[in-house]
C-alpha positions, 0 to 999 in steps of 0.5 A: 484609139489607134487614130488618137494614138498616131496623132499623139506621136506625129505631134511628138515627133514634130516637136522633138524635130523643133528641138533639136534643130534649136539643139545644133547651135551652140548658145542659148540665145541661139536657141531662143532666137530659132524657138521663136522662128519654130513656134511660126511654124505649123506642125508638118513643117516641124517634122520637116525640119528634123532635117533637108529635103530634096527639091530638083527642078528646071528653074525654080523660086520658092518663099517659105515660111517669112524667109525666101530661098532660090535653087537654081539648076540646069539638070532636067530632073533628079538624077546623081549630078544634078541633086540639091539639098535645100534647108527647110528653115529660113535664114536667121542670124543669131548673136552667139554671145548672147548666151553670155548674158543669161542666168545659168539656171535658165540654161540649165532648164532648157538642157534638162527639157531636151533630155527629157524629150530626147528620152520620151523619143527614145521611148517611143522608137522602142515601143514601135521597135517592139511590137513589130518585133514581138510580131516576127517573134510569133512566127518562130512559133511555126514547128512547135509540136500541135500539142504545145500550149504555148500556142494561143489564139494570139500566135500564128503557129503557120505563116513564116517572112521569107525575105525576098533572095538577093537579085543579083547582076552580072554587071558590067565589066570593064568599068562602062565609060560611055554614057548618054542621057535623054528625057521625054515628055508625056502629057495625059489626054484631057479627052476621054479616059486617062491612059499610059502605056509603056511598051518594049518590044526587046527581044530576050537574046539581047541580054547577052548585052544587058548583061548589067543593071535594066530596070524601070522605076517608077517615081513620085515627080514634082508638081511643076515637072514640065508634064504630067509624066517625065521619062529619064533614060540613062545607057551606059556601055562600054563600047561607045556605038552600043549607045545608040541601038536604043530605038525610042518613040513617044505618041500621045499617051504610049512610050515605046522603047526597043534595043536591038544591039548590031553584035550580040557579043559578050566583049561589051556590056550595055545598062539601061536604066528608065526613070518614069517621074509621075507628077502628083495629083493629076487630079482625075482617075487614070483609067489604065497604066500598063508596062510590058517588058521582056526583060527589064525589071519593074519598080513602083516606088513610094507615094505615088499619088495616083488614083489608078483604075487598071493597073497592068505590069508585065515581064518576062525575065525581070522581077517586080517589087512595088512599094508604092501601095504603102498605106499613106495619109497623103500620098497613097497610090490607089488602085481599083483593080491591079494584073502583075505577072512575071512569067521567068522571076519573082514577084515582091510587094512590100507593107500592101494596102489591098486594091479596092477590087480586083487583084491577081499576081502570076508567075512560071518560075518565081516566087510571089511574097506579100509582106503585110497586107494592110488596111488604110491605118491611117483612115479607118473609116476608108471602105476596103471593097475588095473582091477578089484575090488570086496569086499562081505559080508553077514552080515558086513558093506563094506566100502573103502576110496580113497583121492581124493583131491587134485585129480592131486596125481592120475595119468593121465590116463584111469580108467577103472577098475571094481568095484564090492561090495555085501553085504546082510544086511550091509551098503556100503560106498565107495569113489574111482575114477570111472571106466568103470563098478561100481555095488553096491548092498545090500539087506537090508543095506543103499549105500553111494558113492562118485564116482569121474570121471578122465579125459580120452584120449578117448573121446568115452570112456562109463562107467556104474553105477548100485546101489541097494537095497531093503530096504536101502537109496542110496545117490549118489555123482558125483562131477567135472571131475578131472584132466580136465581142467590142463591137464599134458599131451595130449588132456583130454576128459570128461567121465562124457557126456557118463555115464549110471547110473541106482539107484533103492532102494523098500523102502528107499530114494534115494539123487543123486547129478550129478556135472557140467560136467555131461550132458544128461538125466534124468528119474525118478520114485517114487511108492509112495512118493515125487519127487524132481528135482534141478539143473542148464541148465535143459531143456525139464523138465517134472513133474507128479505125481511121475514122473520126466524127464528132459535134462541138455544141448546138450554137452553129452549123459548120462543117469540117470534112477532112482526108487523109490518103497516107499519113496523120490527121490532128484536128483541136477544136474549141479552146486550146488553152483548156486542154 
């Protein structure tokens, strides 16, 4: 349906985006002379035509859809000097006047058409606009009292975006004036494994210099980029010698880049800025691309068409963000198994399609945000194989989103992966579907989760669930088994009957909330504090003096041991909208 759906609004889009390009002249013959070029269009080229793309080459000569165009350029890539804006209709010439001659009712029709279309667009913008909002309005739900029955299976009563904080530079002062630019070219091996490494060695103490931007973006390049990958290094300074204590060397498929300034001195400032364009679609897997950098910050873009084995990103004082795991239908990185680490800064990834394997992210003192891990959407039949997931942290808060409603965007399968997240003295918060090994663990930070089951086609199938910390709140969020009761393909099995959950927090509340397809026992122990127990087909409850134990039904075998060293403990088992 969600397919159905996706194809319904490209294909309105690309026609509106015909529409309105005829719209922008001001005659009815116009309109009816571009109508004819758009109707020898295909329906891509019509989404392409809502506006101009960039196309930035040595020397290039393109001809497009019965019209011919030249662009012609003498900048080696896509840098602020040398960008060109190319139309993506071909020349056509109209005779304004013609729209003189035609009756006023056919005017009048194609006026209303286009007014209709525009609001159908309007529609539709607002019905995106709303669902993604009605998600973030459900996070608002977070500090409700347990007890409120506003709570549904459908809120998440826990997980709260954290937009990333601003990352500010000191930038240069006075205005740099001194400039110098260079590229390289880097062709992969066509023997043995694909690689590319890019390595710098610069010492920590030369940021009393790259007091200003130094960064290294990775991009989506061109297909006829001159290699299939094309460094672009631009240093600014404000004292002229300082540009030249940027030592790079290239060989075979490793870039290596040192800064040595003569002078720490704080009466200059030097910016770094390196541009990695990878050429898309190289056609074959590459088996591993590594940056390690002390202090440079990391950005993977979008649509990087990589299919990548090993993906390795390394800094010490820089921050990473990567954007380019946005699902796609076209241009989609993949990655199998990915290693990000930043010991000194935080870590951001933005609308992430998991890995296919293996993923680990790893920081000292920065935060680690994952906003929306997502499925291939636009494929629903992709396998999603992912094994494992582990986020650590010493001194930052971890936190991962993945949409859960509606929940049928997730595929139809086995979650078994891992889950793994660590962390000293921040907080945890995690929405994700389940897998068959959860461990959360803080020392001193609170834990937030809301761990959605999916149904399985083994009926056997056991998880276990571990949540910790010493002196922090657990609140503790299992709502309905998705994918359960309309299942797309064979027989759906419950893996919420054989779940083994163990919460324990010294000092600190603990809130658990188990939904109506989770069955088995229940223990729990409180130290010094107050215990409280709720739910619906409760059987054989028994409460003490800091103690509870209680069954819900016979259809399972879960369990629930959960502790309390100093504080409360608030279970709700069952169906919450009953009590």
């Amino acid at each position: 349906m969600l397919r159905e759906v996706t194809e319904v609004f490209r294909a309105l889009v690309a026609r509106l985006g015909a529409v309105f390009r005829m719209r922008m002249f001001q005659s009815y013959g116009a309109y009816h002379a571009t109508r004819h070029v758009a109707q020898q269009l295909s329906r891509t080229e019509l989404v392409s035509a809502i506006g101009t793309a960039y196309f930035v080459k040595t020397t290039s000569s393109e001809s497009e859809m019965d019209g011919k165009r030249e662009t012609q350029s003498t900048c080696p890539y896509d840098v602020e000097s040398c960008t060109e804006k190319v139309s993506l209709l071909p020349e056509t010439t109209f005779n304004v006047r013609q729209s003189e001659d035609q009756p006023a009712e056919r005017r009048q029709r194609a006026f209303i058409h286009g007014q209709i279309l525009a609001k159908l667009l309007e529609l539709c913008i607002l019905v995106v606009v709303f669902r993604y909002s009605w998600g973030y309005f459900q996070h608002s739900y977070a500090n409700k009292p347990v007890d409120d029955p506003a709570i549904s299976s459908y809120i998440n009563p826990v997980l709260q975006h954290a937009l990333p904080p601003s990352l500010q530079y000191d930038y240069c002062t006075p205005v740099t004036i001194y400039k110098k630019e260079e590229h390289f070219e880097i062709d992969l091996s066509s023997e043995g494994p694909k690689k590319f490494q890019f390595l710098d060695s610069t010492d920590a103490k030369a940021m009393t210099n790259l007091r200003g931007r130094r960064r290294i973006y990775v991009e989506k390049g061109i297909q006829s980029q001159p290699s299939d990958i094309w460094i672009y290094i631009r240093t600014q300074s404000s004292y002229a010698a300082d540009l030249e204590n940027l030592a790079v060397e290239s060989a075979n498929s490793t870039f290596t880049i040192e800064y040595v300034p003569s002078t720490p001195s704080t009466d200059f400032c030097t910016e770094v800025e390196i541009t990695v364009f990878l050429r898309p679609d190289i056609g074959t897997p590459v088996e591993l691309l590594e940056i390690q950098t002390p202090v440079f910050d990391i950005y993977l873009g979008h649509e990087l068409n990589w299919e990548i084995n090993n993906l390795v990103t390394h800094t010490q004082y820089g921050y990473t963000q990567i954007d380019a795991l946005s699902p796609s239908r076209y241009d989609r990185m993949i990655v199998h198994n990915m290693s990000v680490s930043a010991f000194n800064n935080s870590i951001f990834i933005y609308g992430m399609t998991a890995p296919r394997e293996n993923f680990s992210l790893r920081n000292g003192h920065g935060h680690i945000l994952i906003i929306d891990l997502l499925p291939n959407y636009f494929d629903l039949d992709e396998t999603l194989n992912l094994k494992s997931f582990s986020l650590s942290s010493i001194s930052g808060y971890l936190e991962m989103g993945a949409p859960l409603d509606p929940p049928m965007v997730w595929p139809e399968k086995d979650y078994t992966h891992h889950l793994t997240m660590t962390t000293v003295s921040g907080d945890i918060r995690v929405q994700a579907p389940q897998g068959s090994f959860t461990n959360l663990s803080s020392t001193t930070g609170n834990i937030g989760v809301y761990m959605a089951p999916f149904s399985t086609s083994n009926a056997e199938l056991q998880s276990s669930i571990y949540t910790t910390t010493q002196t922090g709140n657990i609140r503790f969020f299992v709502p309905k088994t998705a994918n359960l009761a309309h299942p797309r393909g064979g027989p759906r099995f419950n893996p919420a009957k054989n779940m083994y959950s163990e919460h324990a927090t010294e000092q600190g509340n603990m809130q658990l909330w188990y939904g109506p397809n989770w069955w088995g026992e229940l223990e729990g122990e409180v130290g010094r504090g107050e215990v409280k127990l709720k739910g619906d087909s409760l059987e054989r409850v028994v409460k003490g003096d800091g103690f509870v134990r209680a069954e819900r039904g016979t259809r399972g075998s879960s369990r629930i041991q959960a502790r309390v060293g100093e504080g409360s403990l608030d279970v709700f088992l069952g169906d919450w909208k009953t009590w």
